[in-house]
Structure formats: C-alpha cells, structure tokens
C-alpha positions in Angstrom: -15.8 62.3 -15.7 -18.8 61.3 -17.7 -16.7 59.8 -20.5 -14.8 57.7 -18.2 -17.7 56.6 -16.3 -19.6 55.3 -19.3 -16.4 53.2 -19.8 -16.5 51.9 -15.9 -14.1 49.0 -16.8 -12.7 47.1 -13.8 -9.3 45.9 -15.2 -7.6 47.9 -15.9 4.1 74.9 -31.9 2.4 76.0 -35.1 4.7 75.6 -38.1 6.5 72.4 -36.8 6.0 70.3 -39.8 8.6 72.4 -41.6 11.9 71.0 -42.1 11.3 68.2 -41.0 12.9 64.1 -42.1 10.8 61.5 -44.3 8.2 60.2 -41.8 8.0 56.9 -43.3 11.2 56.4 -40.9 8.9 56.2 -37.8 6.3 53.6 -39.4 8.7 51.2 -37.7 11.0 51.6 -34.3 13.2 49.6 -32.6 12.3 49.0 -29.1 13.5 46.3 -26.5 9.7 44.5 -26.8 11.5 44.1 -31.0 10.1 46.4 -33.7 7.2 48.2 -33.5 4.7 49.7 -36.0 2.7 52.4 -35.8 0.3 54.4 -37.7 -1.1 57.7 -38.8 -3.3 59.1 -36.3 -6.8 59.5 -37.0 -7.3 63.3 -36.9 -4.0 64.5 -36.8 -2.2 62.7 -39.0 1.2 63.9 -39.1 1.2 62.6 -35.8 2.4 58.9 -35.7 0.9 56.6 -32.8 1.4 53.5 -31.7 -1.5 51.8 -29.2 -1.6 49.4 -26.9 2.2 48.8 -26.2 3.2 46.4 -23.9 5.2 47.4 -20.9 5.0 44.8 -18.3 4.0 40.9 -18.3 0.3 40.0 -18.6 -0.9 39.8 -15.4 -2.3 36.6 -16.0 -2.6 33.3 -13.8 -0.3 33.2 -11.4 0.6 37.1 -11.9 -3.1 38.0 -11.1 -2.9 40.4 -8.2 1.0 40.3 -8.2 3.7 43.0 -8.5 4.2 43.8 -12.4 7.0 41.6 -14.2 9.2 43.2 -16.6 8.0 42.5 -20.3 10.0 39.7 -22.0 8.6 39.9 -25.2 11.3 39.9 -28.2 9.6 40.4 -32.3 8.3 41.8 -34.4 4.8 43.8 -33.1 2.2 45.5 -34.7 0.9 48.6 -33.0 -2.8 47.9 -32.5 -5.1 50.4 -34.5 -7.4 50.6 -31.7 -7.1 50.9 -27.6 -6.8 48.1 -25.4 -10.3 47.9 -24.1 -11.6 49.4 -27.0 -15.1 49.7 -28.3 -15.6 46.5 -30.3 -12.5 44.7 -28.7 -12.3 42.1 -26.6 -11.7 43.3 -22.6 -9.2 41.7 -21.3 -6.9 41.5 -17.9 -3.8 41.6 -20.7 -3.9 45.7 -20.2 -0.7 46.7 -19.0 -0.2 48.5 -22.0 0.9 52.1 -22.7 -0.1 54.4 -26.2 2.8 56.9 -27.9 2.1 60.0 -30.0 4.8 61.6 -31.4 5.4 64.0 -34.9 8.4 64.0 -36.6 10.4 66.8 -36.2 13.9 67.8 -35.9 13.6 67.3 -32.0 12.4 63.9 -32.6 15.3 62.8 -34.9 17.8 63.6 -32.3 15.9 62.6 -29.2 15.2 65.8 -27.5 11.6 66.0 -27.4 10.0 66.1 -23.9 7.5 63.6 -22.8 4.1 64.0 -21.1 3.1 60.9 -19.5 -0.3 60.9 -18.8 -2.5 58.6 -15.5 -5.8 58.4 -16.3 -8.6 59.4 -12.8 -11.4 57.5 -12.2 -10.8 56.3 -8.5 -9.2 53.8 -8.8 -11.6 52.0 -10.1 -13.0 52.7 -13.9 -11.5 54.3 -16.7 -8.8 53.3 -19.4 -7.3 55.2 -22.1 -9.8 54.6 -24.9 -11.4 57.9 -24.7 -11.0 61.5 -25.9 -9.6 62.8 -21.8 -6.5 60.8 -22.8 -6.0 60.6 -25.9 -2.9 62.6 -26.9 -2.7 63.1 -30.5 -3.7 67.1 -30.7 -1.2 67.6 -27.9 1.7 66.0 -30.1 0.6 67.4 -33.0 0.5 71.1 -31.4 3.5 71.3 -29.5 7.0 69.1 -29.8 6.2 67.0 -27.1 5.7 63.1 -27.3 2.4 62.3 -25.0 1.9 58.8 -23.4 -0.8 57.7 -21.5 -0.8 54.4 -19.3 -3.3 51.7 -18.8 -2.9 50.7 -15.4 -4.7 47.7 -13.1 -7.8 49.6 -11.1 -10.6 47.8 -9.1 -9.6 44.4 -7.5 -7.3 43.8 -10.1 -5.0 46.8 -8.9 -5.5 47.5 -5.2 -6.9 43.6 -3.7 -6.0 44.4 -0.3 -5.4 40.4 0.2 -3.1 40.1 3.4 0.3 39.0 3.2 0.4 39.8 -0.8 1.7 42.4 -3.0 -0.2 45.7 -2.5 -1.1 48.8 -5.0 -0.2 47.0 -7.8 -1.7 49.7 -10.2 0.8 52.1 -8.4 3.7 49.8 -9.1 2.2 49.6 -13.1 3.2 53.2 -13.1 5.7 53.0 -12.0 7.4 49.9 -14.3 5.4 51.9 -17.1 8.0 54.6 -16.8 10.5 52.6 -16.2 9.9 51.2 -20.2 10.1 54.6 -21.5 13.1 55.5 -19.8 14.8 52.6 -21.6 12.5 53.0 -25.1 11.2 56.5 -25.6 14.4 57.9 -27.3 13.4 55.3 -30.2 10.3 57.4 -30.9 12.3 60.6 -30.6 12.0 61.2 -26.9 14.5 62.3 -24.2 14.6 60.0 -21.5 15.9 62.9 -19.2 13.1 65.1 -19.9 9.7 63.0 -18.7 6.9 64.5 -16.7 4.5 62.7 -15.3 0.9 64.5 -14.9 -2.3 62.8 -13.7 -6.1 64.1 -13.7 -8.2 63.3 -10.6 -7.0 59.8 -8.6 -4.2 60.3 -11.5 -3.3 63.0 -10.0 -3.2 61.4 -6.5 -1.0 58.6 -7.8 1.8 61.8 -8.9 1.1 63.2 -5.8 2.1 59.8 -3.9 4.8 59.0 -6.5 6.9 62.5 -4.8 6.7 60.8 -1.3 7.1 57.2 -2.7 10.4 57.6 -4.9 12.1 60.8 -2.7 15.6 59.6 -3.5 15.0 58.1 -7.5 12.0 59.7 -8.7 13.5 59.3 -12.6 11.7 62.2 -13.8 11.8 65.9 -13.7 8.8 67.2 -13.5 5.4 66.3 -11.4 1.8 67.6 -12.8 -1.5 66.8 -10.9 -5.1 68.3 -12.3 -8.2 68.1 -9.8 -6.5 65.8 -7.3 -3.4 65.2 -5.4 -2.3 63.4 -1.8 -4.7 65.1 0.2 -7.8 65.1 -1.9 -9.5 61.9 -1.3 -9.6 59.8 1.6 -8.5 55.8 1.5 -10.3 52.7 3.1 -9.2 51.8 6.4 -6.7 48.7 6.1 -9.8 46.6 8.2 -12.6 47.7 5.3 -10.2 46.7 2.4 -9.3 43.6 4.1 -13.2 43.3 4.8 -14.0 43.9 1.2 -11.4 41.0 0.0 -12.7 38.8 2.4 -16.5 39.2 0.9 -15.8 39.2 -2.6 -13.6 35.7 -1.9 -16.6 34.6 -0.3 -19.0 35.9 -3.1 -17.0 33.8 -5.7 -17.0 30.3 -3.4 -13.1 31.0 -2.6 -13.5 31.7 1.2 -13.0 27.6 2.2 -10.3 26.8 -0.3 -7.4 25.2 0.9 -5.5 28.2 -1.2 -8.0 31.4 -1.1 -5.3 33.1 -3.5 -4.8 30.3 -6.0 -9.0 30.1 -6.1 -9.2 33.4 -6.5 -6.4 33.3 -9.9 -8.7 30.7 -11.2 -11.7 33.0 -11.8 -12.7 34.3 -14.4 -12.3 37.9 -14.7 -15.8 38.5 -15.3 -16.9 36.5 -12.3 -14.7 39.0 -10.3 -15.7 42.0 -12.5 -19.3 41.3 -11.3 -18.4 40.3 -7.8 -17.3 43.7 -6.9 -20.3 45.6 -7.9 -22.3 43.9 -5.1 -19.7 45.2 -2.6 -20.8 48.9 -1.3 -18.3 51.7 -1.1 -17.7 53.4 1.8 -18.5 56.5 2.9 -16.0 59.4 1.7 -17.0 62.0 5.0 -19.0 64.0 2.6 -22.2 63.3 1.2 -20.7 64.2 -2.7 -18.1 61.8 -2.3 -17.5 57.9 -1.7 -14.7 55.6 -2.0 -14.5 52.3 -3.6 -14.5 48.7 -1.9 -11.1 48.2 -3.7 -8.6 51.3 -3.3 -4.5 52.5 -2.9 -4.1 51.4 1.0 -1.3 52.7 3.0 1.4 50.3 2.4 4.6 52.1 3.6 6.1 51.7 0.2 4.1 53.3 -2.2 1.2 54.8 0.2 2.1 56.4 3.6 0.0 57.1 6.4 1.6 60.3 7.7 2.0 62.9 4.7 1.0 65.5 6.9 4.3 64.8 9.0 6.3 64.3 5.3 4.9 67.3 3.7 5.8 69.3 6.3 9.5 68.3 6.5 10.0 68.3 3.0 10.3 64.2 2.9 9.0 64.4 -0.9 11.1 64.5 -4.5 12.3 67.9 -4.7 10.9 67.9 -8.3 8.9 71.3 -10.0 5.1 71.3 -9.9 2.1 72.1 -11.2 -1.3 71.3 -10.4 -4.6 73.0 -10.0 -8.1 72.8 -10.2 -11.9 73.6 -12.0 -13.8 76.2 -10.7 -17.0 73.9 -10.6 -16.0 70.5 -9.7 -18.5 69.9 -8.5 -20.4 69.9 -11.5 -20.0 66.4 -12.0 -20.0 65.0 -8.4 -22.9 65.8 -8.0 -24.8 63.4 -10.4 -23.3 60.1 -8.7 -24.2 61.7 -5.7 -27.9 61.7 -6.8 -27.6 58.1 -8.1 -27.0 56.9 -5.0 -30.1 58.6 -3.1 -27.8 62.0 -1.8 -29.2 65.0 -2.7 -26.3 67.5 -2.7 -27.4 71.2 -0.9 -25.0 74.1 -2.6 -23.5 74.6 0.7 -22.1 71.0 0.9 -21.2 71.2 -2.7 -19.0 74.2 -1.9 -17.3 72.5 0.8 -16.5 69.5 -0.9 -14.8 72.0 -3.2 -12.8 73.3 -1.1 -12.3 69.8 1.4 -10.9 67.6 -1.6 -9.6 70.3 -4.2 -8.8 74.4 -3.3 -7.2 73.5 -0.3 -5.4 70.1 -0.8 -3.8 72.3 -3.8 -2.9 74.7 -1.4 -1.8 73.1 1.1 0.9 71.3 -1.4 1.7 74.7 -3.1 2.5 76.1 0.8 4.9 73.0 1.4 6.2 72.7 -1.9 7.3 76.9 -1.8 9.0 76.0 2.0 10.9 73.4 0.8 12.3 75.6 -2.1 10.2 73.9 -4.7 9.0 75.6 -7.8 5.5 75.3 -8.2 2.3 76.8 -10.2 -1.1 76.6 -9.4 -4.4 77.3 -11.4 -8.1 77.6 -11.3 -10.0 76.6 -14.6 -12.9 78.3 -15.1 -13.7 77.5 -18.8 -17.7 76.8 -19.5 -18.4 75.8 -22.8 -21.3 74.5 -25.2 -19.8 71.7 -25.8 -18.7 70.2 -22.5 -21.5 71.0 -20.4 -23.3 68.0 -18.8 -26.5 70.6 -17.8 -26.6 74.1 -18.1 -25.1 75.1 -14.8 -22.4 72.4 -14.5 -20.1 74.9 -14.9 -16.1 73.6 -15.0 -16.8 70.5 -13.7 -14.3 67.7 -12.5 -12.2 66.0 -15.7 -12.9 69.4 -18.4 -9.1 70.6 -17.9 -8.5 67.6 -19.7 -10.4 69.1 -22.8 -8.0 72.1 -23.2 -4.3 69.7 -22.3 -6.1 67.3 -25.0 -8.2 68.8 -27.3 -10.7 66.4 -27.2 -13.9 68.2 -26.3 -15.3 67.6 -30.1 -14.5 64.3 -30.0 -16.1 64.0 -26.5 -19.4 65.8 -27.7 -19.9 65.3 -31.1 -19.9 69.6 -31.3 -17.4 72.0 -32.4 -15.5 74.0 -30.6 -15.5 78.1 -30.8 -12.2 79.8 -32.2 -12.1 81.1 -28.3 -12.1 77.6 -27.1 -9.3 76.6 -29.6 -7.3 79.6 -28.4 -7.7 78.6 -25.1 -6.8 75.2 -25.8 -3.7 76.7 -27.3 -3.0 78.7 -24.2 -3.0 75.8 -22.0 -1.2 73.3 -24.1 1.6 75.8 -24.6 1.8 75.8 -20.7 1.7 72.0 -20.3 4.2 71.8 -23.4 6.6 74.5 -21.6 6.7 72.9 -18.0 7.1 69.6 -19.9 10.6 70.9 -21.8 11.6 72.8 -18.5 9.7 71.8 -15.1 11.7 75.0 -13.7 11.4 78.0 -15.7 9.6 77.0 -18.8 6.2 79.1 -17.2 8.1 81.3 -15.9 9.3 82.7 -19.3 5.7 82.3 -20.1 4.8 84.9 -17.8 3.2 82.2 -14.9 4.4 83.4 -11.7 5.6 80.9 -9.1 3.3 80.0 -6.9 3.9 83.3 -3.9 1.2 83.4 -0.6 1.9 87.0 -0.7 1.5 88.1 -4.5 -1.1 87.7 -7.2 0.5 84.0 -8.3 -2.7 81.4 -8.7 -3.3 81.5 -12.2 -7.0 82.2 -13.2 -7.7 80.0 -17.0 -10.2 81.4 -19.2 -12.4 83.0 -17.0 -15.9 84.6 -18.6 -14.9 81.9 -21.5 -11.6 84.5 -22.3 -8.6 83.0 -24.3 -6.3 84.5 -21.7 -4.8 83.6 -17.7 -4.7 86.0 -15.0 -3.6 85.8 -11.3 -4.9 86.6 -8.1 -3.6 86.4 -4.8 -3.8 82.9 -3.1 -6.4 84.4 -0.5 -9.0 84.7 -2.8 -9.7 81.0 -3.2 -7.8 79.1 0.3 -8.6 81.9 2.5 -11.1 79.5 4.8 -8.4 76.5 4.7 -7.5 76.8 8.3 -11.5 75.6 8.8 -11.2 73.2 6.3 -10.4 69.1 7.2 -8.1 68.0 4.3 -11.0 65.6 1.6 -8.2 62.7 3.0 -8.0 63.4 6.5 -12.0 62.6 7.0 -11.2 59.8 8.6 -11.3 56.2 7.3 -13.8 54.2 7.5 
C-alpha cells in the first residue's frame, strides 16, 4: 500500500449517540498497565481514543529479538496524542503498543461492544499504525464496535531468523497483544468474548496462520483476512533466513564476537535499520512479487510447513471467516515491481492475481465449507477519484481498507462522493455485523455463506455502485486447478 510504503519503518449505526452516559467517564479507565487517559479523536470526536498503549515489555536490550514479556508497568499513563512512530516523533524499538477507539454508548457501559482488532500488511517488513489504512476512529464512530489496531515487531526486529533463538516474534506480539485486551478491553466498554481479529495483506496471513497456530485456544471468535491469507505469499527457505542473519551480523562487525547475539543487542537500531536495506530479497516465483531478507519462517509453533496436509483435514480453529480480495491488486504491485527493473506484462499481472489472492481465497473458503466452517468471501471492485495511484490502477492491493476505515480523505487529501460514503457504509455495516456475530451476523444481512454451487462470492461496489451482489465461485477460481498456490512457489 502506498501509504504504508512511504512509512517503510523497520521496527516495528447512525443515531448511536442517543441515550447515551456522560462521556467525561471514559477520559480516564482503569486498566492493569494503571489508569489510562484518553482523548477526543480528531475527526470524529464523540469517539474517545487512546494511542500508543503498552501491551508487552519494551523490547529493549536483552529483550531485543526475544519472545514478548508481559507488561509490568503499574501508574498512572497518559494516552499519547499521537502514534508511536508518528510523524514528528521520535522512532523507536519501544513499539509494542496497541491504539483503542471506542464511543460511548449503552453497549459500552455494560461491556457488550464487539471488538475489531486490526494487523496491519506490509510484508513483514514496513508499516505501523500511524496512517489513515488503520486508523479506526470512523469505524467506532459508525457502528458500536471498539477498533484496535496493533503495532507489531516487522523486519529483523520481528522475524531474525538467528539459530537456536526465539522465532516470529512479531507473530507472538499478536498474539500477547490480544492476550491484553482479553484481560483490559471490558474497561473501555468491550466484551472480551466477542474479539475478531482481521488483518489486510501479510496481516491477513498472520490470521490465516493464527487458525493453524492456536487450533485448541484461539481466544477469539471470529477470523477476518483482506488481500492475503496462508497461501498467498511464499516464505524464505530456513537456509536464506539463516543466510540473511548471518550477513547482516557480519555487515554490523558482529560475525567474530565471542557472543554474536549479545553484539548484535548492542547496536543501535539504526545501525540495523540500515544494515538490512543492503540485504536483497529473494525472489517470490513471480516477477510482481518478492519477499524480504527478514520474514515469518516455519517454526512448528507459530508457522507450519505443511498447511496443505492441515487444511485439508481440518487441523485449524474451527472459528467463522471472512476474507476476500480487490479486483485489481495488482494495481499496486506493479510499481515495486518496476522499481526494481521488472517490467510486469498484463498476462503475468493476471496470474499473480490469481497465484497469491483469487485462489488462495478459494482454496480456504473450499476447506473452511468441508470442515463445517462458516465462511464469506468477496471481491472489491471499488475505483474511485480519490484512491487511485494512476488512472487504470483500478482496486489495487490495501483500498478495501478505505471502505472498513473510512480513511480515503485522509489518505488523499480529496473528498469522497456520497456513493463512496454509502459504500463505505455498506461495508462497515458487514465488518461491524460479522464482528458482533462471526456466525450469522452476514447472514441476516443477506451475505450468503460461502456455496461452490450457488451465487455466494460477494461482488462490492462494482461500476462504483453502493450495493453487493453474488456470483457463483466459478466465475473468479474457475482456472485454480492450473494455478500453483503464490506460497507453494517454492522457497528460495
């Protein structure tokens, strides 16, 4: 996503204001961290949020590239009024942090309201929450859902592949992330029992991977993935990543130390930060795609390396999902792609389309229906003024997250139409249903289950239309049986 690419860091219902209790109430909550306070939000501000909350120990010094350590803070803490790692702030390893919206309603008094907890993409390696794809205060302010999205380790920081130490520590950030808001989240009028997580692109992949990783205690109830998922995108082999950390501890003079991990704690982030961009990524068996030195590796705990075997036999948390696509991913890929000297033909555009994203989501909606699963899928086809990167980049790879968020004016500096704001509406009123009730909440807003057999993959907004209709499966994964999985390609 453009948005999240500029950023390229390497750490890490209408009408529901009525009735509702004195709002100065949620200025302060009680959490285990001690009291916390939070503000207005900028735009929507009925909506109170509260940035840059610390979930898990800095992973500082001797916690560098270690598992996450429960927080242990206890006081009094201020809410920050920006992002950690936002524009003007200082960056900082110290980003295991997570941002709450919530409004005040009748829901939130009592506890009951939902929660959508959001995982930012950018493979693994860029991104943070400081942007307008994640922030969630529309979403919050719209519907009676609390949104949260998660700062998580990416780059060396998250996925080091050093032997004999901890491995996909940005996975296990998630994961203690949610952890927090199973204990905290009712203090900011949240019901613990009612958490979804959803991710956009490697985001995705990382809820995708959460089903297989946590089978027996997933501790949520519902499972969303947008533009990625298990089989979209294919991993280093475990000989590259070790490869990779072997360079960059040679690149920073750690290679001969006595203690190549402690050497390694010792530097600066920056020196690392910079280390890694003279590391090349390796080739992602399509000329539109490439993965990153420094990326999830199969570890047997958190990553597996036989999902085709698990999906298959129903080895994943039997937990409701939904998950889709853009009709032009693409639409982005292809300007990296040109970056780095690879001129992208249509034809290998389309495949990659249908390699790392129509069929992946198929192949998941297939397993997902056999194991007695309910799931939704959708294709996005939304193409609007003011998310286009060029005139023909269509629904391109990260827009969903425009219409779940609201963000596109933010994004672009221009307006939305009314018909993108009812589209907007459309979608959040899915997201907002599945999030209250993973198994019939689309139902009862008309979204068939996903069905081989019967017009059941929703079509969003196409020819710009405020509306979704549904076609059957074959239309978009009829050529799958040709197609090698975007993560099967072979690592490399």
């Amino acid at each position: 996503m453009h948005s999240l690419a500029a950023l390229s860091l390497w750490l890490c219902a209408a009408g529901l204001s009525l009735a509702v209790p004195n709002t100065s109430s949620f200025e302060n909550v009680e959490t285990e961290n001690g009291r916390i306070t939070g503000h207005r939000s900028l735009e929507a501000n009925e909506v109170w949020e509260y940035l840059g909350i610390p979930y898990a120990q800095p992973p500082l010094g001797a916690l560098r590239f270690a598992a996450p350590q429960r927080y242990k803070g206890n006081g009094t803490y201020i809410a920050a009024n920006f992002f950690t790692a936002g524009a003007g702030t200082l960056r900082s390893e110290d980003c295991l942090t997570l941002n709450i919206w919530s409004k005040p309603t009748l829901k939130s008094v009592k506890a009951k309201k939902p929660v959508f907890v959001l995982f930012h993409g950018g493979r693994f390696a860029g991104g943070n929450t400081n942007t307008p794809f994640a922030n969630g205060q529309y979403l919050a302010n719209n519907e009676d859902i609390i949104v949260v999205s998660v700062n998580y380790r990416l780059n060396v920081f998250g996925f080091p592949g050093a032997p004999n130490a901890d491995t996909n520590l940005g996975l296990r950030d998630q994961r203690l992330a949610v952890e927090w808001l199973q204990k905290n989240v009712a203090a900011f009028g949240g019901d613990a029992k009612k958490i979804v997580i959803a991710g956009q692109s490697s985001g995705g992949a990382a809820v995708d991977w959460w089903s297989y990783a946590y089978q027996e205690d997933p501790i949520v109830h519902g499972l969303m993935s947008t533009s990625g998922n298990t089989f979209s995108f294919p991993m280093n082999s475990p000989e590259r990543q070790r490869s990779n950390w072997d360079n960059i501890t040679s690149l920073v003079g750690c290679a001969s130390s006595n203690d190549t991990m402690a050497c390694m704690r010792s530097q600066p982030w920056e020196t690392l930060s910079k280390a890694v961009t003279k590391i090349a990524p390796s080739p992602g068996g399509s000329p539109v795609r490439s993965t990153p030195p420094f990326y999830p590796l199969v570890d047997n705990e958190t990553v597996f390396a036989d999902y085709i075997s698990r999906s298959a036999s129903g080895h994943f948390a039997k937990l409701p999902y939904f998950h889709g696509h853009n009709d032009h991913e693409q639409g982005y890929y292809v300007i990296p792609a040109f970056a780095q000297g690879r001129n992208v033909t249509e034809q290998q555009a389309s495949q990659f389309l249908l390699e790392s994203f129509v069929c992946p989501i198929s192949y998941e909606a297939r397993a997902r229906v056999d194991a007695g699963v309910p799931t939704w899928v959708y294709r996005y086809y939304g193409d609007w003024d003011n998310t286009r990167l060029y005139p023909t980049s269509g629904a391109y790879h990260g827009t969903e997250l425009h219409m779940i968020l609201g963000g596109s004016a933010d994004a672009s500096g221009l307006p939305e139409t009314q018909v993108q704001k009812d589209t907007v509406r459309l979608v959040q009123r899915a997201v907002a249903a599945f999030t209250e009730d993973p198994k019939e909440g689309l139902t009862k807003l008309g979204w068939p289950v996903f069905d081989p057999e019967k017009k059941s993959w929703g079509e969003i907004a196409v020819d710009n239309k405020a509306k979704v209709t549904f076609a059957k499966p074959e239309k978009y994964d009829a050529h799958c049986g040709n197609i090698t999985l975007g993560a099967l390609q072979g690592m490399s």
